[in-house]
N, C-alpha and C positions, 0 to 999 in steps of 0.2 A: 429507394422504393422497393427493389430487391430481399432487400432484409426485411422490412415492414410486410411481405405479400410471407416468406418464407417463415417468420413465426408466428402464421394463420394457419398454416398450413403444420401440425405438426409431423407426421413424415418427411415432407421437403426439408422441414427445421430439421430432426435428426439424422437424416443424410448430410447435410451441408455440414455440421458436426465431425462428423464420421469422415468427412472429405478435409475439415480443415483439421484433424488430430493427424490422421496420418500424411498430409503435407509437411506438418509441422515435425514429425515425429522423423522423417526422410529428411530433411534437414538440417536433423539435429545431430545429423553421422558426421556435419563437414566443421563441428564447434569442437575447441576445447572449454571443456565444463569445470568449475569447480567443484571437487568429490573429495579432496580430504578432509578431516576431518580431527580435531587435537581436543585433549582434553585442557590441554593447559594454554590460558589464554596469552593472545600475545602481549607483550609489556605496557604499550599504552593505550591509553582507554582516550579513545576522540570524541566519543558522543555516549550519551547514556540519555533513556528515558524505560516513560513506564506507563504502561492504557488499563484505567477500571476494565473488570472483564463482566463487571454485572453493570448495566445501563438501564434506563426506561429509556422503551425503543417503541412508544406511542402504545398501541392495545394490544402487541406481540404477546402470544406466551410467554413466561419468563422461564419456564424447563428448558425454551428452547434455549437460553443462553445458557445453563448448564450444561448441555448437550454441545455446546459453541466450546466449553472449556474443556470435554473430553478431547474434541479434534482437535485441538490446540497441541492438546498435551503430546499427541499423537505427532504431528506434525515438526513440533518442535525436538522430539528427542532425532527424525531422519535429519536434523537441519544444526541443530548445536554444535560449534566450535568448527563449524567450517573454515577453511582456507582459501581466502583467496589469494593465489600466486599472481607475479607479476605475467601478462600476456593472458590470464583466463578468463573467466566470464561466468559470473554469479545466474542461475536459473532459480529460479521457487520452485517449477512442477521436475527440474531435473531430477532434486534433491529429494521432496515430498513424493511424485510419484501419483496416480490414481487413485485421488480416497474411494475406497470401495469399502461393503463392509464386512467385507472376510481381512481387514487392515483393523479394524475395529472403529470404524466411523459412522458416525450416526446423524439423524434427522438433525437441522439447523435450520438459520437464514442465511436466505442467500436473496443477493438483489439483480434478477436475470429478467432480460426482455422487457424491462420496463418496470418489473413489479417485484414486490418481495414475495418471496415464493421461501418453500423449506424443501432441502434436498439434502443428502446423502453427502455429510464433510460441508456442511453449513458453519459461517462462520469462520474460515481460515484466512479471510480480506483483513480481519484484526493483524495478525500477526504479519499479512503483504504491508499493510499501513502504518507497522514499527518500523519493520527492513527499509522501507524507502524510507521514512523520516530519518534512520540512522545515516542513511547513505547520502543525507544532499547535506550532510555535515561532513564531508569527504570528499577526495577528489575523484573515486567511482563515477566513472560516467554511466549516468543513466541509457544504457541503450535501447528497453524498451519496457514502456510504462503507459495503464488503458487507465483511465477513471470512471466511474460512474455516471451514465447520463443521467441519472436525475439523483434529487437530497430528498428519501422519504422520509426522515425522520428530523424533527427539532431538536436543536441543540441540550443536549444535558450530560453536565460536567463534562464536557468539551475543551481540549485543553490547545489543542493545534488547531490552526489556519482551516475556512472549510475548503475544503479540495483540495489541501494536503496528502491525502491519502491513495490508495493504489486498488483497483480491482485485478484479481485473479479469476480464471475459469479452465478447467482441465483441456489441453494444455496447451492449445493457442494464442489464452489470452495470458501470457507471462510476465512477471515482471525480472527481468535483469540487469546486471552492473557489468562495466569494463572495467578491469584493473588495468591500467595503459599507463603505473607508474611502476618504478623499479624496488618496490616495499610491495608484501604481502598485509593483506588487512583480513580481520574474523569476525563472524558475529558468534556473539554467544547469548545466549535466547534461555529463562525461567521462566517458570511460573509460582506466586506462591496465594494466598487464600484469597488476593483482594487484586491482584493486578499480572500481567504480561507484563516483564522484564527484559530488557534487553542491553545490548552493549557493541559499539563497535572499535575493535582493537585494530593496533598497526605496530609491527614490527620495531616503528623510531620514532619519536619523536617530530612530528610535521610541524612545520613551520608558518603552517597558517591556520586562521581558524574560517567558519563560515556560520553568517546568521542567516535566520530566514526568517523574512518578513509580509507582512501582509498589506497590501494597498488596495485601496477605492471598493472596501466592501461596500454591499450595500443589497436589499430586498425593492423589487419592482412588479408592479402586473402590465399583461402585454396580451394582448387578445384574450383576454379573459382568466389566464394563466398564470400564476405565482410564478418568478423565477430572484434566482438568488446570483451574485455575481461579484468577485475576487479578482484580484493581482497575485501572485506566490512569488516575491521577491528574492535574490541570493547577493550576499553581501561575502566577496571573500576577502581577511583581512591580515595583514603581515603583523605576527605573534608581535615580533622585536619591535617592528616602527608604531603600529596597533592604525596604520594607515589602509586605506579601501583600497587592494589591488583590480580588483575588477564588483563588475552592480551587473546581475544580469535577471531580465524576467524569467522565468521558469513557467509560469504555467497562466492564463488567463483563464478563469473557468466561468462559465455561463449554463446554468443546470436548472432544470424544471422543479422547482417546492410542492412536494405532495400535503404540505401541510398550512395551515394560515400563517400570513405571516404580518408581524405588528402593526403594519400598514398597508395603504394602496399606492402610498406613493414611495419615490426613494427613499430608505434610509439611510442616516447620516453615516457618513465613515466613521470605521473605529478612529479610534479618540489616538493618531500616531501610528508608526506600526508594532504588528504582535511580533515579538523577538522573544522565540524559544532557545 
């Protein structure tokens, strides 16, 4: 009730800001951060993927996703070939920092308070939405990861689970990893004309692999309101035996649809689950 009264209020919403950056920002004196940074990657590659960076995003501008692949670009060169050591702890805004635009960041989307709005370093949830997909193919423990409360946009060329993905906002709402094993792991992050690029390396050779799956999709209305609704399954499994060491849920997501959705009633589950 709290948060609903204070983003009516925009004063109290910018104080509350301003209150939670620099809490956040005082606590971030008692972490070891991951800050190095290699050109050369480490020897094995665990995960690889890759996100269109031009989408139909409903009646959005489309400059603004040009404007989405400057800050990218920006973003990614403070973030490329990072290091993660054993005992440190991967941050987005450690690394990135303040997009402002004396950094050279410009007008985007961004999905704040409920709605899509364009702001200043719009756009860099794409590149939070690689980094976690890399990282739950790893044994990075996710130590803190926001999603979006609601889905404004319908699916196109979609290629991951919905609510897969990670919200970012300066710099409270962060998303980071524990390295809590005895190997160092990196990402290493492109871009080239048609996609965001990425790769998650590790020092040796790991010994297991991890899939991720999708259960009990499905679209519903509920007081008059579209809502959409997932399982994010984690399967991790021994390379050698190719047997299931552990099945854990990851994530149940239940999110407001700003857009129609094929039906009134439930839709069927996908056909199995999605295994990227």
């Amino acid at each position: 009730m709290l948060k609903k009264i204070l983003v009516k209020i925009p004063f109290a919403y910018t104080l509350r800001v301003h209150q939670l950056r620099w809490s956040r920002s005082l606590r971030n004196q008692f972490s070891t951060f991951a800050t190095q940074r290699s050109e050369s990657p480490l020897p094995q590659v665990m995960k690889r993927h890759q996100s269109l960076l031009r989408r139909k995003l409903g009646s959005s501008d489309p400059r603004l996703q040009e404007n989405k692949i400057t800050n990218l670009g920006i973003a990614i060169s403070r973030m490329n070939g990072v290091v993660i050591l054993p005992g440190e702890t991967f941050s987005y805004w450690k690394l990135v920092g303040k997009p402002s635009k004396r950094k050279g960041y410009i007008e985007g989307l961004q999905l704040s308070r409920g709605e899509v709005r364009t702001g200043v370093g719009g756009g860099l949830c794409q590149l939070a939405n690689l980094l976690y997909w890399l990282a739950l193919h790893s044994p990075l423990e996710v130590s803190e990861r926001h999603h979006h409360s609601f889905d404004p946009f319908p699916d196109d060329h979609r290629v991951l689970p919905f609510g897969s993905g990670a919200s970012v906002f300066y710099n409270y709402v962060d998303l980071r990893f524990h390295n809590s094993t005895s190997q160092p792991f990196q990402f290493n992050l492109w871009l080239t004309d048609e996609h965001l690029k990425g790769t998650l390396n590790c020092g040796e050779e790991w010994p297991y692999a991890y899939h991720i799956e999708e259960r009990n999709h499905q679209f519903h209305v509920k007081d008059g309101k579209n809502y959409r609704e997932n399982e994010i399954w984690r399967r991790v499994v021994d390379k050698k035996t190719g047997l299931t060491v552990t099945e854990e849920l990851l994530v149940h997501n239940y999110s407001e649809v700003k857009y129609e959705i094929p039906s009134a009633k439930p839709s069927v589950p996908a056909q199995g689950p999605v295994t990227m």
